[in-house]
N, C-alpha and C positions, 0 to 999 in steps of 0.2 A: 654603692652610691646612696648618701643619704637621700630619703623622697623629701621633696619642698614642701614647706611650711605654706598653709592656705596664704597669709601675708606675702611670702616672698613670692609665689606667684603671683599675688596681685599686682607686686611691684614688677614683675619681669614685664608683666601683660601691656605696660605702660608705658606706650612711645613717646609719646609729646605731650607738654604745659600749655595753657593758655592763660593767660592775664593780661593784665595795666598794669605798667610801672605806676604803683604808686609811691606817696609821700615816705612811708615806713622805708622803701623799697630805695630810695635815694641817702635818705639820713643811714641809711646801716650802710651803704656806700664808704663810708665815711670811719668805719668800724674795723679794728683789726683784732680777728680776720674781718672778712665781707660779711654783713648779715642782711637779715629781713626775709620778708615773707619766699618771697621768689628763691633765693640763695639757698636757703634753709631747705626748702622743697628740693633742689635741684643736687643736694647734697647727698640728700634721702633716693633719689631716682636717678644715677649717673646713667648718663650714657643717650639719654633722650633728649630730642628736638625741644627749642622752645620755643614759641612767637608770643612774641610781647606787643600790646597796645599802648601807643604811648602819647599825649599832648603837651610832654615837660619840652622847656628848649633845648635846643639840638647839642651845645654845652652840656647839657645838665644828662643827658643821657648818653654821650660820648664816655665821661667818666665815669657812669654806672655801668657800662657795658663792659670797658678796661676792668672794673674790680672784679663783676661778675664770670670776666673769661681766665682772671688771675684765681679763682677759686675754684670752680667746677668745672669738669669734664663735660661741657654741652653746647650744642651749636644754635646760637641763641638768632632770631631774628625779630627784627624792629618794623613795627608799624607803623609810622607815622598820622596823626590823624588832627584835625584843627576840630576844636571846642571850645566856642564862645564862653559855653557855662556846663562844668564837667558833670552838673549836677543836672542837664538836660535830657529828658527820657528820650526822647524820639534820637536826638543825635548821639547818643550814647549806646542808642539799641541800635543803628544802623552800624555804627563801626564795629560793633561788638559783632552783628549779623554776617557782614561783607566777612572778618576774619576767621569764622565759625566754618563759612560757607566753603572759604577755601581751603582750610585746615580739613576738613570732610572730605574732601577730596580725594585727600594723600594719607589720610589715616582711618581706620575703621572707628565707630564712638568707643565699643567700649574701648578702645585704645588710646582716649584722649580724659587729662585731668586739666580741671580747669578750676581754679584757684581763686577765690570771691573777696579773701580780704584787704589784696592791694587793691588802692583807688577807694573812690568816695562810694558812699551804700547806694546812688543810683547804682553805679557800676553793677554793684555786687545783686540789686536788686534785677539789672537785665541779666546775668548769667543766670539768675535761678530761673527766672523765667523760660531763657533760652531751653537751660537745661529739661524745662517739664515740658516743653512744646516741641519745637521744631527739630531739635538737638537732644531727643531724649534717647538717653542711655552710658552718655557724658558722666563722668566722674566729678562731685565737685567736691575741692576742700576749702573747710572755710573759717577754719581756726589756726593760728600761729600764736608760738611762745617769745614775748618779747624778750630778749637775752637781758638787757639792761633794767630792766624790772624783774622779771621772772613773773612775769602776769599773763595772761591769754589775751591774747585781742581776737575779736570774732567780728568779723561782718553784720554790722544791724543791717537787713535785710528790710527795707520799708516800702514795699510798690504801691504807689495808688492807684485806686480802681478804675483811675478815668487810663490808664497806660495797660491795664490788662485785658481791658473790654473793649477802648475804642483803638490806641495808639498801636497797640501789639499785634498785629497782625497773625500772628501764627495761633493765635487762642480762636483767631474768628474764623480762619481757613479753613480748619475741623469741620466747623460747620458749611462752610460755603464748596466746600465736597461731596457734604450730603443733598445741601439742596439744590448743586447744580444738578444731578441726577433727580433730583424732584422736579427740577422749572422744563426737565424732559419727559415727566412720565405723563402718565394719563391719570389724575386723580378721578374717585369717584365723586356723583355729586352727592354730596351734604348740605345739612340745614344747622351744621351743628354749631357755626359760629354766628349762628344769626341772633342769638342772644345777646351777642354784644353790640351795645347801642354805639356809634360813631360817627362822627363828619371830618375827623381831621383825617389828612393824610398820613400822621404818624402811626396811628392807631390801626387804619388799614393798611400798611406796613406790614405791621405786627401779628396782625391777620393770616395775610399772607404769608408770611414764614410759617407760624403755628401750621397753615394748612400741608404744608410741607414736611414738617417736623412731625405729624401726626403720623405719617407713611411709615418712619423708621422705629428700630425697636430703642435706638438708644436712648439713654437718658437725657432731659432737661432742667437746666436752671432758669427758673423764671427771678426778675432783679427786680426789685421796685419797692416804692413807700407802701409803708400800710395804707390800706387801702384803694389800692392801683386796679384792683379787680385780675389778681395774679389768680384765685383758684379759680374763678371765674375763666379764664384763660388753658387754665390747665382740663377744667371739664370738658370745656371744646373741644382740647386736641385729643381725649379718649374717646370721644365720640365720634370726630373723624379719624382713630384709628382701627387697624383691623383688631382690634382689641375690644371693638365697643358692644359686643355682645359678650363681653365676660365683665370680671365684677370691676367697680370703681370703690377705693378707697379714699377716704382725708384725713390727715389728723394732724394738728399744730403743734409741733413736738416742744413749744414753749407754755401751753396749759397743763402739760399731762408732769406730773412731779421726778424729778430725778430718778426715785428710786424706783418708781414704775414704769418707766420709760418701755426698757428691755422688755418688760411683761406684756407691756401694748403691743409692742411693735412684732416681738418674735413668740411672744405664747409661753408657759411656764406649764412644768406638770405638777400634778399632787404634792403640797411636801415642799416642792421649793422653799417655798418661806413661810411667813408666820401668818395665817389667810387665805394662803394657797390650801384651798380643801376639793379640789375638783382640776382636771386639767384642762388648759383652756388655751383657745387657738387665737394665737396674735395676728396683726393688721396681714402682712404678707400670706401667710396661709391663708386669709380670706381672699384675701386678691388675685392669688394664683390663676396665673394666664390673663389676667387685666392688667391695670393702673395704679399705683399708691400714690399719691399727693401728699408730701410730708413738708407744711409750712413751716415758716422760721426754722428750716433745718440749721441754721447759724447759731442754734440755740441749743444742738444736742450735747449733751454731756461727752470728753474723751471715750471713756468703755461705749457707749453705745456706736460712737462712729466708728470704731475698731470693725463693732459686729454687722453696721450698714457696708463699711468697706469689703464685707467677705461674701455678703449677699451678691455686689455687683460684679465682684471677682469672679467667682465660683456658682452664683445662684444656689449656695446655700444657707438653711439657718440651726438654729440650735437651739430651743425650749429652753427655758432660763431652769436649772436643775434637770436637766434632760443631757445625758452624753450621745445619745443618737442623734444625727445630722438629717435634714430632712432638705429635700431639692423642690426649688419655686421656681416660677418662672414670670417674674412682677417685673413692668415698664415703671420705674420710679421717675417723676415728676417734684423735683422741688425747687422751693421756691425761699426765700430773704431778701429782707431790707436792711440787712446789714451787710459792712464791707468785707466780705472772705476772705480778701486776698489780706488786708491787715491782723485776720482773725488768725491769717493763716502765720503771719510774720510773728506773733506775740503767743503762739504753738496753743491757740482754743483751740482753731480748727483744723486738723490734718493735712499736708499738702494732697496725699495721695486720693484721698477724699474728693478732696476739690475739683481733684482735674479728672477723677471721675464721674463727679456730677454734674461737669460742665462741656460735658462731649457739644451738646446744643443749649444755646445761651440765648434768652429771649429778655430785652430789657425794655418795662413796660414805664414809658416817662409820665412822671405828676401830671396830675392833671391840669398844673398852671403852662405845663410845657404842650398841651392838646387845646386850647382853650376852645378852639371849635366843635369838641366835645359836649360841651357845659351845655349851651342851648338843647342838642337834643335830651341829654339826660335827665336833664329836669323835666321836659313833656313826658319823657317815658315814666319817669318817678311820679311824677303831679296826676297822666294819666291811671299809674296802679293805685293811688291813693280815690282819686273821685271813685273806681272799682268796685275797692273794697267799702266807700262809703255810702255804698247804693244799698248796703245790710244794716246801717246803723239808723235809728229814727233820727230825723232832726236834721241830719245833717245833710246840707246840699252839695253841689258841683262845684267848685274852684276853677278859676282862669288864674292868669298870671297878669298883672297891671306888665306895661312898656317898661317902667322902669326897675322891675322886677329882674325882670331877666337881662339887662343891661347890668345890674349889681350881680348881681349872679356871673357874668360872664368878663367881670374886670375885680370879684374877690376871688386870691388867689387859693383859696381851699386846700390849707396847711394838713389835712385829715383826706383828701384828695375824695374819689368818689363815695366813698362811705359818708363823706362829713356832708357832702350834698344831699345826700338821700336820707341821712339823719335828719337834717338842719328843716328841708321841707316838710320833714312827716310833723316834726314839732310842731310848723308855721301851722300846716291845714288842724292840724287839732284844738289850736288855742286861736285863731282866727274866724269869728265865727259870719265873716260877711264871706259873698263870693268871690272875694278878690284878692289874691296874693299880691302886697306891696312891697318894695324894693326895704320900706323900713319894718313889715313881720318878718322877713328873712333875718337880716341882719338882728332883730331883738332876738333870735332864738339861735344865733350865733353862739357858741361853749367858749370865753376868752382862753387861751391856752399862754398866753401873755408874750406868744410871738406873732409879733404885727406882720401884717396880710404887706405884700407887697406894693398888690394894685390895688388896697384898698385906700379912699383921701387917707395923709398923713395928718391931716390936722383937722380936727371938726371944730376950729374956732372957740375952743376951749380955755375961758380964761386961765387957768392955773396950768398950762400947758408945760409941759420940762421935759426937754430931750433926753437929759439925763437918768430921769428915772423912766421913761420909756425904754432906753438903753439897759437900763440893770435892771427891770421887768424881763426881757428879753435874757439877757447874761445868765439872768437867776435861772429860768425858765432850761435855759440848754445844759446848767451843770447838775440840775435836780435830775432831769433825763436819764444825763452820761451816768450820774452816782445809780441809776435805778436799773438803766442796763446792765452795768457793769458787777452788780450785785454791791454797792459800794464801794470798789477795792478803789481807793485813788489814784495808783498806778494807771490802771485801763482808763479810767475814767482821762485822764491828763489826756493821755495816748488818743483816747478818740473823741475829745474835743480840742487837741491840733497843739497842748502846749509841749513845752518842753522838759517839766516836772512833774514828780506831786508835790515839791515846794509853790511850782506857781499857782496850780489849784490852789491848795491852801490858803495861800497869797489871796484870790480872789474873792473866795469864799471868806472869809473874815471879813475882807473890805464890804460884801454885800450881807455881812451878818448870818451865814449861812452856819445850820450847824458843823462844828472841825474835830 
């Protein structure tokens, strides 16, 4: 008897489909024979169960069901489910949940394929979700050949970040497993978050979690604008963990250049490359048995994430021209203000990556979202400045006038706490009375040409025009996107929400921008 082909086992291993009837999935209805995504699959895998999700009318899927059981050998079942708007994450994740949940049931994962490109790309975008979370180990296919074209159609897969952080629940479960075992332990006491200055309740939230999250070895994603005070945060938690008498590391993996990335991070020997005159030990070998803090990790090059992926795998690494493997044992802490999960949809950033660095997820909100932050940060800033200016001749003591810190606590601080601690080091050094006023603040303001939310819209400015306030701002956010995105238009479209790079382009001409 011939032995099976790795394929054909894959295929035997395979009891049941999961999908949406979608649009494709009706029009080939229609097709003689029967086609579409479901059909075609079902063709390829006889003999296996199907459960199908469905919101077409109850007509419209009577007839797709007739063609489908006039073609393939398979015992198909219909879910019925009602969708206002099919493009709705939360009710699209719940039907998608409830049929997963019962399907698990009756079948082991790896014995279950589940199919992304029938239905709209929420669809497609909660089955991958599904599949990396709660459901992982799931099969997914997510390519189909249109017969009547001969083209591919693939699932755009597009999740937004507010559906994988807040709405999804199985990404935050992970954590809320480790920290119910934390809100039972006995932590020791630390002073290690007491550098972080706070009055809002959000902030000491965030606190609290950290203090929790510092107990375990796993990794953390910290989320937040520049400037949110994410390493600041990440210090804390190696200093409440049992880790904090071994080494701490930091390093921004967006200043350090492409091609030396790998040599930072993992070490290189003699010879490597063109410079390499000595062997030299990267971030991780220094850290071993502590902390590494790797900011804007959003920003690592594909090969490097490869070799962070096999750190967190395996705990090991590999000297850049080195074939010996060497075993670490680093708590990684990283941190972005960019959206991963889109990073992850447009293949920057690695899925497998992702959902290992987000075992625990700590999301650190702007500080227009803390506003009862601002008052104390400013005493504490205004205090280390009067500090350090008790060494300088001349210069005396600063207070803050009433309406100082009233501006202060209603400008929404677009650069969040850095831009505050900036903005007053400015004031006290070009201000030479004792008194900080609501307008030295505001003159040592950096315009960034996106207007402050809370701050007045209008200072009574004769020549005043909404319009070009609007395309100050416009101009302002696609010079960004072109900056982030290394130029390419594509990304840039993508992650300021259009639809093209024709409508970039589009834009950009109209505001004169260069094309």
């Amino acid at each position: 008897m011939k032995e099976k082909t790795a394929l054909n086992a894959e295929a035997d291993s395979l009891r049941c489909l999961v999908a949406w009837i979608g649009r494709q999935d009706l029009d080939g209805a229609s097709q003689k024979p029967c086609t579409g995504p479901v059909v075609d699959f079902l063709r390829g895998h006889p003999d296996i169960r199907c459960f199908l999700l469905s919101d077409w009318p109850k007509e419209q899927v009577a007839s797709y069901l007739s063609c489908v059981e006039r073609t393939v050998n398979s015992v198909i079942e219909i879910r019925r489910v009602k969708l206002a708007d099919p493009t709705d994450y939360l009710a699209v994740y719940k039907s998608a949940d409830s049929l997963m949940s019962e399907v698990t049931e009756r079948f082991p994962l790896d014995e279950i394929a589940v199919h992304t490109s029938p239905g709209t790309s929420t669809m497609a975008a909660v089955w991958v979700l599904l599949s990396k979370t709660k459901f992982e180990g799931v099969r997914l296919f997510k390519s189909w050949i249109d017969k009547t074209s001969g083209t591919s159609r693939e699932a755009e897969v597009d999740i937004p970040f507010k559906l994988s952080l807040e709405v999804l629940p199985e990404l935050a479960a992970r954590r809320a497993q480790l920290l119910e075992v934390g809100d039972r332990a006995s932590f020791p006491i630390t002073n290690a978050f007491d550098a972080i200055v706070h009055r809002s309740a959000a902030t000491a939230g965030i606190i609290r979690d950290a203090r929790k999250m510092a107990m375990f070895p796993n990794p953390v994603l910290i989320l937040g604008e520049s400037g949110t005070g994410k390493e600041l945060i990440a210090r804390a938690i190696h200093a409440a963990s049992p880790r904090s008498s071994r080494p701490w590391g930091a390093m921004n993996c967006a200043a350090i250049p492409r091609e030396l990335l790998d040599s930072e991070l993992f070490g290189h020997i003699r010879g490597a490359y063109t410079g390499a005159v000595t062997d030299r030990q990267g971030r991780f070998e220094a850290c071993n048995g502590g902390t590494l803090f790797l900011d804007e990790v959003g920003d690592m090059p594909p090969e490097t994430q490869v070799r962070l992926l096999r750190v967190l795998q395996e705990g090991e690494i590999q000297r850049v021209g080195d074939p010996k493997v060497k075993k670490v044992d680093v708590r990684v802490v990283a941190a972005t203000n960019r959206d991963l999960i889109s990073e992850v949809n447009s293949g920057g950033f690695r899925d497998d990556l992702f959902y290992r660095l987000a075992v625990l997820i700590l999301r650190i909100p702007p500080l227009r979202e803390r506003r009862d932050d601002i008052a104390p940060l400013a005493d504490h800033f205004l205090a280390e400045l009067n500090e350090r200016a008790r060494s300088i001749p001349g210069v005396g003591r600063k207070v803050f006038s009433s309406n100082a810190k009233r501006f202060a606590q209603a400008y929404s601080w677009p650069g969040n706490v850095r831009e505050l601690q900036n903005t007053l080091a400015r004031a006290f050094a070009m201000v030479s009375g004792d008194t900080l006023t609501a307008e030295d603040l505001e003159a040592q303001i950096i315009p960034t040409g996106v207007a402050s939310i809370s701050q007045p819209l209008l200072k009574r400015e004769k020549n005043f025009s909404l319009d070009a306030q609007l395309g100050a701002i416009e101009r302002n956010l696609i010079e960004q996107a072109l900056r982030e995105t290394g130029g390419i238009k594509e990304r840039a479209a993508k992650l300021l929400g259009l639809g093209s790079r024709q409508a970039l382009s589009h834009r950009m001409r109209r505001l004169r921008l260069g094309t």
